[in-house]
PQR file of N, CA, C, O and H, with PARSE charges and radii, in Angstrom:
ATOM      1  N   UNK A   1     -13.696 -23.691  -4.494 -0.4000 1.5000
ATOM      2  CA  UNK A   1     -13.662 -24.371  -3.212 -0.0000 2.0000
ATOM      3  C   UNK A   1     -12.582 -23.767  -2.309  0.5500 1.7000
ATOM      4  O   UNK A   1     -12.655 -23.652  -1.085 -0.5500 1.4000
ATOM      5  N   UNK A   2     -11.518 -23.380  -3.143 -0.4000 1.5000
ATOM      6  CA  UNK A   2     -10.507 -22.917  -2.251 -0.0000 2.0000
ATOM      7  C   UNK A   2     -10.692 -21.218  -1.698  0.5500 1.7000
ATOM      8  O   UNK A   2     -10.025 -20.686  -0.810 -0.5500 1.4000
ATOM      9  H   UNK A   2     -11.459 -23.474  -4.136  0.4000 1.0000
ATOM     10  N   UNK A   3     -11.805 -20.577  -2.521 -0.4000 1.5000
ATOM     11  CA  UNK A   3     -12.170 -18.991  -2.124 -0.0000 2.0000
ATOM     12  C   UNK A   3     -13.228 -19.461  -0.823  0.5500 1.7000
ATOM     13  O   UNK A   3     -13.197 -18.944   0.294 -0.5500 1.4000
ATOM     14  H   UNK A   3     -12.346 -21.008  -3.242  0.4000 1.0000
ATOM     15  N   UNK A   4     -14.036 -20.412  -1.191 -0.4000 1.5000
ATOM     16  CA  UNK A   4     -14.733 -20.796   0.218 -0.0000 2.0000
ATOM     17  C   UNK A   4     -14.037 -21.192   1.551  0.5500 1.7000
ATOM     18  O   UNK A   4     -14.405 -20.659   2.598 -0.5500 1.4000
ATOM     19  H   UNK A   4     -14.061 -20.832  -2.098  0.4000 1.0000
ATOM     20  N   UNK A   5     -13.143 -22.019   1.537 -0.4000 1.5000
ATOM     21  CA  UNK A   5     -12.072 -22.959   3.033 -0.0000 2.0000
ATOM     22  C   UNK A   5     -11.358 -21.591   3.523  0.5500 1.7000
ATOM     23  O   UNK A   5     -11.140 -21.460   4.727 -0.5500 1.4000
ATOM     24  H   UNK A   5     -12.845 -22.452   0.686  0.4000 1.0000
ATOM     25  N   UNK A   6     -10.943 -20.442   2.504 -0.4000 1.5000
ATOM     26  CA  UNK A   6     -10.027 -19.151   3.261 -0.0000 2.0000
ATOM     27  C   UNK A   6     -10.930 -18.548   3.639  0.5500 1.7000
ATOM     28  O   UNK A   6     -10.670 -17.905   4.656 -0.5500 1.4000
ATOM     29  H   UNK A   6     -11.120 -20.548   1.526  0.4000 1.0000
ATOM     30  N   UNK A   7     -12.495 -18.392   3.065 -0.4000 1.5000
ATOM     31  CA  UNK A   7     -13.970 -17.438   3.830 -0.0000 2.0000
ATOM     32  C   UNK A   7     -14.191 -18.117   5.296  0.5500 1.7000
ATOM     33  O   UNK A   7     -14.326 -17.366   6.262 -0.5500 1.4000
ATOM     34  H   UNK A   7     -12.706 -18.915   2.239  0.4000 1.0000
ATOM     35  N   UNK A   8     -14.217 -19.089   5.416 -0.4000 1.5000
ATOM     36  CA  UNK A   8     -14.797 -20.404   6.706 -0.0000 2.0000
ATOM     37  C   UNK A   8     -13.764 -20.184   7.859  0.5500 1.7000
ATOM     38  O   UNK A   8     -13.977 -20.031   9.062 -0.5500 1.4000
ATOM     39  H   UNK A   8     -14.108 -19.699   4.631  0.4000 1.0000
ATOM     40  N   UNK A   9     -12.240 -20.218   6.961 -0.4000 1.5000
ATOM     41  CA  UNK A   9     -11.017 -20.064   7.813 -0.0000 2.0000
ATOM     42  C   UNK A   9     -11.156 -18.336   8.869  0.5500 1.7000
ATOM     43  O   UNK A   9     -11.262 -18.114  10.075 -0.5500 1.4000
ATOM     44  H   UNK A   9     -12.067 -20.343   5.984  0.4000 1.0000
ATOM     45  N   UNK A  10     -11.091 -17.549   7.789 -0.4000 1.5000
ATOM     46  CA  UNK A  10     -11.562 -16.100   8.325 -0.0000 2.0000
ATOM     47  C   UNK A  10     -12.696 -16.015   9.183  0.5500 1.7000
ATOM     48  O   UNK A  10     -12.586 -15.507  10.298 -0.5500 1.4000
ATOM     49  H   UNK A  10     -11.005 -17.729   6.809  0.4000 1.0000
ATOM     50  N   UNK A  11     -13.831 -16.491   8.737 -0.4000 1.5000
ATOM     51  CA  UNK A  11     -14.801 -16.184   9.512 -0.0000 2.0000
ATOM     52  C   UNK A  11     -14.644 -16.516  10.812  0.5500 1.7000
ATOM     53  O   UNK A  11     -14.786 -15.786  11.793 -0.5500 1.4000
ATOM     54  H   UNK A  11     -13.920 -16.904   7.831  0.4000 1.0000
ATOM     55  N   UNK A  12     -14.312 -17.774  10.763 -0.4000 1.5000
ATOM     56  CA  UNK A  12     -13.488 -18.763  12.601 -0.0000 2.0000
ATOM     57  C   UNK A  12     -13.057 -17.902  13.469  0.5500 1.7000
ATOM     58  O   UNK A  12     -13.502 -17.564  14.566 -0.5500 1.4000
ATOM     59  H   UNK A  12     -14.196 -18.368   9.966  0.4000 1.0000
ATOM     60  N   UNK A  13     -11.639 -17.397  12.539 -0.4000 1.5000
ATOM     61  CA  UNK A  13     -10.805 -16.636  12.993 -0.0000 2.0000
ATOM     62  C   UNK A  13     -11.237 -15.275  13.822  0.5500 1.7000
ATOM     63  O   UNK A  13     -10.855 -14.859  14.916 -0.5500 1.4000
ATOM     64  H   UNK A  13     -11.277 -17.671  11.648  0.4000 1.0000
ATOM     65  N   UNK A  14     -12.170 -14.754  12.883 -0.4000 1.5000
ATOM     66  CA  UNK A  14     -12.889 -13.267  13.593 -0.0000 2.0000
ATOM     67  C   UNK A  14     -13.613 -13.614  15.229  0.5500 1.7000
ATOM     68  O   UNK A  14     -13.373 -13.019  16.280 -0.5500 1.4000
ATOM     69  H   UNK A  14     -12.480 -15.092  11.995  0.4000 1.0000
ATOM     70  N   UNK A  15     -14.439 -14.636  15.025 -0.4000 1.5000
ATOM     71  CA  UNK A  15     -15.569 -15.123  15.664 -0.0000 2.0000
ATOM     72  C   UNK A  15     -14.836 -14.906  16.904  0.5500 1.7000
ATOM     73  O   UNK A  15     -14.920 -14.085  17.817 -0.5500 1.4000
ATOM     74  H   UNK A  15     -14.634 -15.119  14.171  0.4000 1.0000
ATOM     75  N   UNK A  16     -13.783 -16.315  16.537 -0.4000 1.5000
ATOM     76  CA  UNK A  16     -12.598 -16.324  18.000 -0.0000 2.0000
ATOM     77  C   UNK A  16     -11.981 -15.343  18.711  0.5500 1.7000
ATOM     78  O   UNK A  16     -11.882 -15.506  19.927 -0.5500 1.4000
ATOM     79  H   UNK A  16     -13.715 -16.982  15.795  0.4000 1.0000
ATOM     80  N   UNK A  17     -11.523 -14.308  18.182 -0.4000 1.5000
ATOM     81  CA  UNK A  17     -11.112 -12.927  18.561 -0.0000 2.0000
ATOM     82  C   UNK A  17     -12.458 -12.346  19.051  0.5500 1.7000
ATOM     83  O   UNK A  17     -12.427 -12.081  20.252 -0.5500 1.4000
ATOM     84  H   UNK A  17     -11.603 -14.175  17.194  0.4000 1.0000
ATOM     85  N   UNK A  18     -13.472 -12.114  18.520 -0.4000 1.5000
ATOM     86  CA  UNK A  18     -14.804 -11.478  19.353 -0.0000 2.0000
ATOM     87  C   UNK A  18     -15.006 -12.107  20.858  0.5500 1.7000
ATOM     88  O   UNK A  18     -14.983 -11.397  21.864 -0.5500 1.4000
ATOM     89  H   UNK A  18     -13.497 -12.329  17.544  0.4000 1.0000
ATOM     90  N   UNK A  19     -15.209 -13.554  20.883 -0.4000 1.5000
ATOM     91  CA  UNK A  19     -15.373 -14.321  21.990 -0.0000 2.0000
ATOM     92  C   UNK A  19     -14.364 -13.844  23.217  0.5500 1.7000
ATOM     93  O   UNK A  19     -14.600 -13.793  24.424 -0.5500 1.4000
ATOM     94  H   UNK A  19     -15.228 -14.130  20.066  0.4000 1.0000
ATOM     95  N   UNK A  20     -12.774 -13.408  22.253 -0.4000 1.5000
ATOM     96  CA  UNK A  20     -11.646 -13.387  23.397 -0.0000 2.0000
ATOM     97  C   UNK A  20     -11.755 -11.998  24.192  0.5500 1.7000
ATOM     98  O   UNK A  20     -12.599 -11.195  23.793 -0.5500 1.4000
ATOM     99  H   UNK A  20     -12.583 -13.450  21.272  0.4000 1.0000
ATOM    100  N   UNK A  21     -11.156 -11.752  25.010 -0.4000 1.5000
ATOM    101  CA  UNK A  21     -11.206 -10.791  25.815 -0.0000 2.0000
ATOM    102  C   UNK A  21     -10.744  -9.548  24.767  0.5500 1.7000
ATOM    103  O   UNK A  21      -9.887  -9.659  23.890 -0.5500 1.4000
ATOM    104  H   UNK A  21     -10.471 -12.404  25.334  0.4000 1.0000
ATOM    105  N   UNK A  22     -11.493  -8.388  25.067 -0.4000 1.5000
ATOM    106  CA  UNK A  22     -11.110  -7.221  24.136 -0.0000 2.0000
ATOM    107  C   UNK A  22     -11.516  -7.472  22.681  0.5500 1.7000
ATOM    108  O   UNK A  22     -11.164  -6.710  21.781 -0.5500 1.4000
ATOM    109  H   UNK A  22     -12.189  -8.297  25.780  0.4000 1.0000
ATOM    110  N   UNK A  23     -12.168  -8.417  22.502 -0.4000 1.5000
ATOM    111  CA  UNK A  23     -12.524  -9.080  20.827 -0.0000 2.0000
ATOM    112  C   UNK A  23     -13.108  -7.342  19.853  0.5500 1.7000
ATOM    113  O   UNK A  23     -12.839  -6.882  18.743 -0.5500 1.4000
ATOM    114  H   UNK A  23     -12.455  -9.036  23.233  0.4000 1.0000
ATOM    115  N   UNK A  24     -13.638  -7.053  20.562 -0.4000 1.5000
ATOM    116  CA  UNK A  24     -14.457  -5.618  19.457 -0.0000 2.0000
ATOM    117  C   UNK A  24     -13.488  -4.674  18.976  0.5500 1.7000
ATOM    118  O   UNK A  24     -13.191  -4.195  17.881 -0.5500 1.4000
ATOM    119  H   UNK A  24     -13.857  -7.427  21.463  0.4000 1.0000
ATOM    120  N   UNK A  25     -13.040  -4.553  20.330 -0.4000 1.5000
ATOM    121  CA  UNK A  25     -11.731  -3.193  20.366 -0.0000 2.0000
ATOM    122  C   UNK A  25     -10.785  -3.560  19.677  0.5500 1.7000
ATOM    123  O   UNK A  25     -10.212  -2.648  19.082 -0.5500 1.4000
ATOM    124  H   UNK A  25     -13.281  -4.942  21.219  0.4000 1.0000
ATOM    125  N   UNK A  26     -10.199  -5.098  19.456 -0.4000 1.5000
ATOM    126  CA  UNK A  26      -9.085  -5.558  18.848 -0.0000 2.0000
ATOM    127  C   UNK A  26      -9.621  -5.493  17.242  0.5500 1.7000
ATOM    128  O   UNK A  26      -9.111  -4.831  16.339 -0.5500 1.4000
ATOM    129  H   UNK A  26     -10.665  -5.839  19.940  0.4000 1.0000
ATOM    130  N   UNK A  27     -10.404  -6.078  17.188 -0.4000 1.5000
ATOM    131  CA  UNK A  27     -10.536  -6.245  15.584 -0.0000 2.0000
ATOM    132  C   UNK A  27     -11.055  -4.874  14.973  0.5500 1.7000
ATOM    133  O   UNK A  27     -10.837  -4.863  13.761 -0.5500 1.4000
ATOM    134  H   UNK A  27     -10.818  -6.615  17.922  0.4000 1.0000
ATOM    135  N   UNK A  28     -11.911  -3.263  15.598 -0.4000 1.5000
ATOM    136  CA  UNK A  28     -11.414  -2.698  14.818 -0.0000 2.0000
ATOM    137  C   UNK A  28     -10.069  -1.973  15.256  0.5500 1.7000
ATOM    138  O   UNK A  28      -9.453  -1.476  14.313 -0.5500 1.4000
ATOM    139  H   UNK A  28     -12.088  -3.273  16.582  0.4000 1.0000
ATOM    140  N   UNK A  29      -9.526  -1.828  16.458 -0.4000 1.5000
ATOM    141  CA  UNK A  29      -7.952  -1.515  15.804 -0.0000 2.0000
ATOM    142  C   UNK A  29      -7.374  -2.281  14.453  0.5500 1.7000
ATOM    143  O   UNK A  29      -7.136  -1.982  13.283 -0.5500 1.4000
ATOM    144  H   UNK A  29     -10.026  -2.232  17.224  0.4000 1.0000
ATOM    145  N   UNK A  30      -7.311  -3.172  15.108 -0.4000 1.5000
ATOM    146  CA  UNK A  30      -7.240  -3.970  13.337 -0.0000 2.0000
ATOM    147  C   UNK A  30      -7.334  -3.505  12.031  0.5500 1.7000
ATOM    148  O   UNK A  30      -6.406  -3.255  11.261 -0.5500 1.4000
ATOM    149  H   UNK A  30      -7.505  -3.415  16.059  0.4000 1.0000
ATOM    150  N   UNK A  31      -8.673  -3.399  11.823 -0.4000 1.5000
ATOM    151  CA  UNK A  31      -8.633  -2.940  10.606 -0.0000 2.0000
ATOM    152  C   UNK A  31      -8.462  -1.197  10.414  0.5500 1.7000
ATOM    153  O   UNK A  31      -8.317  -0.409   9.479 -0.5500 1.4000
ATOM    154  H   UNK A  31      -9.426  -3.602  12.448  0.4000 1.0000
ATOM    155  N   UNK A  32      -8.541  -1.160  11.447 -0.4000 1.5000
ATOM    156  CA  UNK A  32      -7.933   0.600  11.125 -0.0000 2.0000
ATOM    157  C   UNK A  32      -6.624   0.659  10.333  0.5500 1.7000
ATOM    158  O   UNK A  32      -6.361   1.201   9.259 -0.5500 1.4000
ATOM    159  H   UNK A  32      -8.658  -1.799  12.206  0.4000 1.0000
ATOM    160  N   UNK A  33      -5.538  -0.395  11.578 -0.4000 1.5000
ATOM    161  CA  UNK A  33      -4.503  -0.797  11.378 -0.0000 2.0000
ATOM    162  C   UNK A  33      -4.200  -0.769   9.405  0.5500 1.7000
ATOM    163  O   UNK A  33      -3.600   0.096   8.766 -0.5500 1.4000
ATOM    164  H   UNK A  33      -5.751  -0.835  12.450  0.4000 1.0000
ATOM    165  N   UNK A  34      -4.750  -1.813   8.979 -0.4000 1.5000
ATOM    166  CA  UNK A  34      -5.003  -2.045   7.832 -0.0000 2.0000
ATOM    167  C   UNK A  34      -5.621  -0.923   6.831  0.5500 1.7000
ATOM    168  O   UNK A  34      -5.084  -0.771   5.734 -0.5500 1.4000
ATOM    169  H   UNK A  34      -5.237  -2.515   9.498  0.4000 1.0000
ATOM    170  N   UNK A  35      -6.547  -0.276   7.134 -0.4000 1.5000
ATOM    171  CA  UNK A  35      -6.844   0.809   6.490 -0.0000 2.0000
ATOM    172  C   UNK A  35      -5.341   1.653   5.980  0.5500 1.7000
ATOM    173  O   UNK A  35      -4.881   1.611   4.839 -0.5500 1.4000
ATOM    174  H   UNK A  35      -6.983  -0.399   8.026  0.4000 1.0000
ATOM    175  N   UNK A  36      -4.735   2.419   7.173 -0.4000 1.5000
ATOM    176  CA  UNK A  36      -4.178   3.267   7.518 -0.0000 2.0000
ATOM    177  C   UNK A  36      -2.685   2.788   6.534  0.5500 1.7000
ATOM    178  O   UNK A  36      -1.983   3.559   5.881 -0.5500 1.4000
ATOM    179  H   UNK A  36      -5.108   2.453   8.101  0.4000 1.0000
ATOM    180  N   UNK A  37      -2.510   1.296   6.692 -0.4000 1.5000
ATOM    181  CA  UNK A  37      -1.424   1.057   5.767 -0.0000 2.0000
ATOM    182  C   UNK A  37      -1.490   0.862   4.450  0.5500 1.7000
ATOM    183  O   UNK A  37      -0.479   1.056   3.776 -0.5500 1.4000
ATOM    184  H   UNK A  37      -3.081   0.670   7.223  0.4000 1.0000
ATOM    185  N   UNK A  38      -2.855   0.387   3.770 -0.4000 1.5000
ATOM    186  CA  UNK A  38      -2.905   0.796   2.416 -0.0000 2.0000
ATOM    187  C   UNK A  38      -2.776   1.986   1.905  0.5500 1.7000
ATOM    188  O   UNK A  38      -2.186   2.256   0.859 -0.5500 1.4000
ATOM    189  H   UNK A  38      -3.677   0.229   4.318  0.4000 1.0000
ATOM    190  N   UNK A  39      -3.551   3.040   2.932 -0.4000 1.5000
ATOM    191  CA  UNK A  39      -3.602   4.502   2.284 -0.0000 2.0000
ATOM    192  C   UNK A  39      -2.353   4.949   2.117  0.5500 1.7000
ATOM    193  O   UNK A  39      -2.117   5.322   0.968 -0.5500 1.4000
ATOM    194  H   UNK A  39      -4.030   2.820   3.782  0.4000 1.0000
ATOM    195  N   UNK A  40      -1.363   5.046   2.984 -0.4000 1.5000
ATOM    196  CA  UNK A  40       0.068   5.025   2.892 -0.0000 2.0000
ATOM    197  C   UNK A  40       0.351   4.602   2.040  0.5500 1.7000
ATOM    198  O   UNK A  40       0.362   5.391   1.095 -0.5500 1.4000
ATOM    199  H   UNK A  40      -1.555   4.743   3.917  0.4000 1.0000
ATOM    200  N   UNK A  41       0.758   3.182   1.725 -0.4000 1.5000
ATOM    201  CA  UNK A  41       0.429   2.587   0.106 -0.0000 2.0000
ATOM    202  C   UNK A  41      -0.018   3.019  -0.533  0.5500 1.7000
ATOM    203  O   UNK A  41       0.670   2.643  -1.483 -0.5500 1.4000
ATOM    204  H   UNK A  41       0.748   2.542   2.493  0.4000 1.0000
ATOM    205  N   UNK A  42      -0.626   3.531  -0.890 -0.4000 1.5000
ATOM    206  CA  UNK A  42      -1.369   4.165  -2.555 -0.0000 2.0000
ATOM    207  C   UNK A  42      -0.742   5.652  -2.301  0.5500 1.7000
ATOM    208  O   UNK A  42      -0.622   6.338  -3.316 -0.5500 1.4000
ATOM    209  H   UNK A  42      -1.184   3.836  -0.119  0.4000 1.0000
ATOM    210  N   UNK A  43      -0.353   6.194  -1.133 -0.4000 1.5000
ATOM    211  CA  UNK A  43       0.106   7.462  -1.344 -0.0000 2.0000
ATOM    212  C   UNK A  43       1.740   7.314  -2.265  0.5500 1.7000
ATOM    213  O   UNK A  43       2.290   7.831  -3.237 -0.5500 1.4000
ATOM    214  H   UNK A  43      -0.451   5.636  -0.309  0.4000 1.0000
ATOM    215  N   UNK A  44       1.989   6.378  -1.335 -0.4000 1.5000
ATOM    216  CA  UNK A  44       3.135   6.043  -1.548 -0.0000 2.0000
ATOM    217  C   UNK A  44       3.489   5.790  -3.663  0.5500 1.7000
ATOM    218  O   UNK A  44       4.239   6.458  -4.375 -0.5500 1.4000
ATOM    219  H   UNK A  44       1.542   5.958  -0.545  0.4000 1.0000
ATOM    220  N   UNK A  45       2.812   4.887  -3.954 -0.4000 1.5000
ATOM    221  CA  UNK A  45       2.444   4.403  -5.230 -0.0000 2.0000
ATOM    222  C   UNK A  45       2.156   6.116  -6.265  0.5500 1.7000
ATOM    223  O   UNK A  45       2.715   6.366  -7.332 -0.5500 1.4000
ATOM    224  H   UNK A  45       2.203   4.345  -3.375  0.4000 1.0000
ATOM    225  N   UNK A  46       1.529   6.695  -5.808 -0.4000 1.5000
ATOM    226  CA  UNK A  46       1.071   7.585  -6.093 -0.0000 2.0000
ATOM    227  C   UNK A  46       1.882   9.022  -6.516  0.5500 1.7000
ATOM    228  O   UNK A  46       1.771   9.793  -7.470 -0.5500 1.4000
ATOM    229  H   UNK A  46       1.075   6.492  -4.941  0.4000 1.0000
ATOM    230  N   UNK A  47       2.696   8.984  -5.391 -0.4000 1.5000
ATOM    231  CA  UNK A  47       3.574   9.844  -5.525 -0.0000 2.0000
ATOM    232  C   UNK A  47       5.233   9.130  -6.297  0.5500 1.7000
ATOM    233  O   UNK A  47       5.947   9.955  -6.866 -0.5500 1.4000
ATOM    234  H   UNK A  47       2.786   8.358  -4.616  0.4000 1.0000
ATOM    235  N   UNK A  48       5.569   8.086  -6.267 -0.4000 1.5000
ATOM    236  CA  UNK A  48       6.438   7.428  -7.129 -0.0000 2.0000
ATOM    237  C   UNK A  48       6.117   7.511  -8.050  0.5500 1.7000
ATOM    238  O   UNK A  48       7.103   8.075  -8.524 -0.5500 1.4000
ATOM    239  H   UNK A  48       4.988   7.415  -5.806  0.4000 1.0000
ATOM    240  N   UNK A  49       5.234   7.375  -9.113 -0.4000 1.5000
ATOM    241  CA  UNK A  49       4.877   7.168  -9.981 -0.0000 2.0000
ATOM    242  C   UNK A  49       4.444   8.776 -10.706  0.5500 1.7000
ATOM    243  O   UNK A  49       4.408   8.948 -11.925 -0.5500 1.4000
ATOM    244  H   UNK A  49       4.433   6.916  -8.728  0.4000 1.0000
ATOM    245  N   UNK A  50       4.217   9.587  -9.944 -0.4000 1.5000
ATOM    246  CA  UNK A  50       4.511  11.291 -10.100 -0.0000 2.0000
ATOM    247  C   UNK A  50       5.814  11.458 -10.543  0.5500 1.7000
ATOM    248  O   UNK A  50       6.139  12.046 -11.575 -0.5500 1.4000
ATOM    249  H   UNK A  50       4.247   9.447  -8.954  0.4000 1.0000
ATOM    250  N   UNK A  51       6.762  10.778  -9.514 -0.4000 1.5000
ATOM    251  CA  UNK A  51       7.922  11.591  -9.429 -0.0000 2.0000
ATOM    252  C   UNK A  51       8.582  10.804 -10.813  0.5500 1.7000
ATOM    253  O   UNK A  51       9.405  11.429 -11.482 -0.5500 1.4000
ATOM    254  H   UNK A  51       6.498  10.300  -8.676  0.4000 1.0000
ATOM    255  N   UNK A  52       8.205   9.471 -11.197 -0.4000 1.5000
ATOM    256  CA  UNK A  52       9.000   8.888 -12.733 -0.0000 2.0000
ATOM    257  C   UNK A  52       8.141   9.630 -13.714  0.5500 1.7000
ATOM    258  O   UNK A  52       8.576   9.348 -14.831 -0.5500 1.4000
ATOM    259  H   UNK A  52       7.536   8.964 -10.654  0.4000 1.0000
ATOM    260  N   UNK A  53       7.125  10.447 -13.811 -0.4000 1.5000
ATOM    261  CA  UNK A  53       6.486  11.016 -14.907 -0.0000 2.0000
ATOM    262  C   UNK A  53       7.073  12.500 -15.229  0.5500 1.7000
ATOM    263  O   UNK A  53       6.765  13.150 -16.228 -0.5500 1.4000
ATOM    264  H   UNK A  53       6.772  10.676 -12.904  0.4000 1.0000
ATOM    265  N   UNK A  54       7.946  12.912 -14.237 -0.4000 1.5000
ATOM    266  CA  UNK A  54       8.479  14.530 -13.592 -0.0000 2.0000
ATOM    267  C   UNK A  54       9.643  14.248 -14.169  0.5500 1.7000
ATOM    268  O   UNK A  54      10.071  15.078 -14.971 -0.5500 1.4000
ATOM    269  H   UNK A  54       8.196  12.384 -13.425  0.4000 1.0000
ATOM    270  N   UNK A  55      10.527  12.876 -13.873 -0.4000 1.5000
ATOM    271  CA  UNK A  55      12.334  13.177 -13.934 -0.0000 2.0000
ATOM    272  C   UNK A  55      12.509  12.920 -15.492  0.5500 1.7000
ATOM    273  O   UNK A  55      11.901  11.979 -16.001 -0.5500 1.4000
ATOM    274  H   UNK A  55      10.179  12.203 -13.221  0.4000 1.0000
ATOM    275  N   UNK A  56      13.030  13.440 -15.978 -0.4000 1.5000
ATOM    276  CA  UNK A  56      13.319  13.858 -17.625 -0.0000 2.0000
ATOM    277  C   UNK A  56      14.377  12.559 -17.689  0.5500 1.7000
ATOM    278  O   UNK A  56      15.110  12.199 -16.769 -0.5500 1.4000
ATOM    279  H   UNK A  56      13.525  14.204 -15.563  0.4000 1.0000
ATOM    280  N   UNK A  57      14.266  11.963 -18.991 -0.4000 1.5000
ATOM    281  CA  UNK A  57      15.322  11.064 -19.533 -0.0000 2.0000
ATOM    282  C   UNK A  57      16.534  11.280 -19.680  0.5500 1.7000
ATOM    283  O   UNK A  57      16.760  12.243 -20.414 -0.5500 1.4000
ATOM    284  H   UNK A  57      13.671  12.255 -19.739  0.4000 1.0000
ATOM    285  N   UNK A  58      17.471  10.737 -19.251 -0.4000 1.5000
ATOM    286  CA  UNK A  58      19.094  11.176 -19.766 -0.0000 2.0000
ATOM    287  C   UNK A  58      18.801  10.765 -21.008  0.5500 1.7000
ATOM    288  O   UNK A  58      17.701  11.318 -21.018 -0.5500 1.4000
ATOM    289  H   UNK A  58      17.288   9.955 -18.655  0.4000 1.0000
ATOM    290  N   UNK A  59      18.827  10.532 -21.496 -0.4000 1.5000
ATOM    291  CA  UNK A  59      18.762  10.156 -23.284 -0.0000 2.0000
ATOM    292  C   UNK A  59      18.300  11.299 -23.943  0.5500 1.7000
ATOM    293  O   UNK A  59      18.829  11.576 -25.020 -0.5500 1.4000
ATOM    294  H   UNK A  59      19.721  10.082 -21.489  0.4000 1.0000
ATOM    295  N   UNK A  60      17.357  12.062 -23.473 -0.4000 1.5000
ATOM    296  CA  UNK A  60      16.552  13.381 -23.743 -0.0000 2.0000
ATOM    297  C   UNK A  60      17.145  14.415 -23.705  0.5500 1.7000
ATOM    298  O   UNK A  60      16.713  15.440 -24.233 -0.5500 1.4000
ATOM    299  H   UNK A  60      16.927  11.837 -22.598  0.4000 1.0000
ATOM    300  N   UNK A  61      18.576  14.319 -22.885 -0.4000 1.5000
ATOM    301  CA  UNK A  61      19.545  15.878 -22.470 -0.0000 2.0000
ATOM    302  C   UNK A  61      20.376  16.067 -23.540  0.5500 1.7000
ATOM    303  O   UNK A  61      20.761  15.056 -24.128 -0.5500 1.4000
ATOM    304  H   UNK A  61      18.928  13.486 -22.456  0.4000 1.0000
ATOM    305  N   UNK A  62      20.618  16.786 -23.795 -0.4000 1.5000
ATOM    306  CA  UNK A  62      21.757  17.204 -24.579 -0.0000 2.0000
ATOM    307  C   UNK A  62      22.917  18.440 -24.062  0.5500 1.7000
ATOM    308  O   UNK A  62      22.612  19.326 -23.262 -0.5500 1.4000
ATOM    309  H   UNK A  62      20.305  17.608 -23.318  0.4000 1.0000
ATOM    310  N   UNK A  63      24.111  18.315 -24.609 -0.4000 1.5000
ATOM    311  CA  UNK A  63      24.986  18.909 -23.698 -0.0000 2.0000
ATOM    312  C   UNK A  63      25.328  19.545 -24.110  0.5500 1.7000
ATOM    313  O   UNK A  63      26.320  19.074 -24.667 -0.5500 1.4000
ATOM    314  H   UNK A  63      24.359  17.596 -25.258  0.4000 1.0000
ATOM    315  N   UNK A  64      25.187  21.265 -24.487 -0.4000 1.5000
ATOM    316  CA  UNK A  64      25.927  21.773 -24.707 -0.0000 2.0000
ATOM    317  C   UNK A  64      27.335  22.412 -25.071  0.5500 1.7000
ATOM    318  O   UNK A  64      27.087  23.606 -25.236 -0.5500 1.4000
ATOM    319  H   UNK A  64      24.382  21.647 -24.035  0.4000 1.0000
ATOM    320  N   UNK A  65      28.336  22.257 -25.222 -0.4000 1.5000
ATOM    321  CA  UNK A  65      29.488  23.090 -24.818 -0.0000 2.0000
ATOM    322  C   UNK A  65      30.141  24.611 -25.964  0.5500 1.7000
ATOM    323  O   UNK A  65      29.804  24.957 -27.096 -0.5500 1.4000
ATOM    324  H   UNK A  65      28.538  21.286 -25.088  0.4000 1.0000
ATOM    325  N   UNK A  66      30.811  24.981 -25.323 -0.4000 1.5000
ATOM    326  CA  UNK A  66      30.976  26.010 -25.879 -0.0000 2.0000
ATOM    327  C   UNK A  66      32.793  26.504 -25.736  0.5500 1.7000
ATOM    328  O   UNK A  66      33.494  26.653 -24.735 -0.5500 1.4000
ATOM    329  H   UNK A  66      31.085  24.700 -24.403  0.4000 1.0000
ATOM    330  N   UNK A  67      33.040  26.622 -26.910 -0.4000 1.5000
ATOM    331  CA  UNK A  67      34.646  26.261 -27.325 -0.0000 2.0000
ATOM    332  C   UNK A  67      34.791  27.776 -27.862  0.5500 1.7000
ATOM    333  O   UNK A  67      35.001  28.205 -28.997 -0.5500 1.4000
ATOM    334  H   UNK A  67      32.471  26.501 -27.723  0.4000 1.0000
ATOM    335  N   UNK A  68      34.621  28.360 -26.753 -0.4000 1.5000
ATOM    336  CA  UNK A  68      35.195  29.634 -26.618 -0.0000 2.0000
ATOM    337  C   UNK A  68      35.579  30.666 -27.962  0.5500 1.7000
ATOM    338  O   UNK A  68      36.477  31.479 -27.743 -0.5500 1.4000
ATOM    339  H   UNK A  68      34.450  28.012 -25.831  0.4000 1.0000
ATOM    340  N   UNK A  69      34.996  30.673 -29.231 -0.4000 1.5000
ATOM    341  CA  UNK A  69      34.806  31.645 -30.522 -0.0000 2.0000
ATOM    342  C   UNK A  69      34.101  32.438 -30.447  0.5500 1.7000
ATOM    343  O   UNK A  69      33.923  33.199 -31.398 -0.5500 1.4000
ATOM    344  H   UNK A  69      34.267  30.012 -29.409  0.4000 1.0000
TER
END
């Protein structure tokens, strides 16, 4: 019931913006809007998650030294 009242709520919502002045042009800027920031997002996600699979463990290093013999 509650996935239906947020569908009814949305749908309103769109309708009203179509009716308003600029309604077409606004809603898809909109979702361009929205497009454009997930993809960023997942790039984003995407490449973090590269870069923790790339950086080597300090626990994993070992240190050399060399005492001059």
């Amino acid at each position: 019931m509650k996935e239906f009242s947020l569908l009814l709520i949305h749908l309103l919502t769109v309708v009203a913006k179509l009716l308003g002045r600029g309604g077409t042009k606004g809603i898809i800027a909109e979702n361009l809007q929205i497009r454009v920031f997930v993809r960023n997002l997942d790039e984003n996600v995407l490449a973090l998650s590269a870069m923790k699979r790339r950086s080597p463990d300090s626990n994993d290093r070992q240190v050399y030294t060399h005492n001059g013999s």
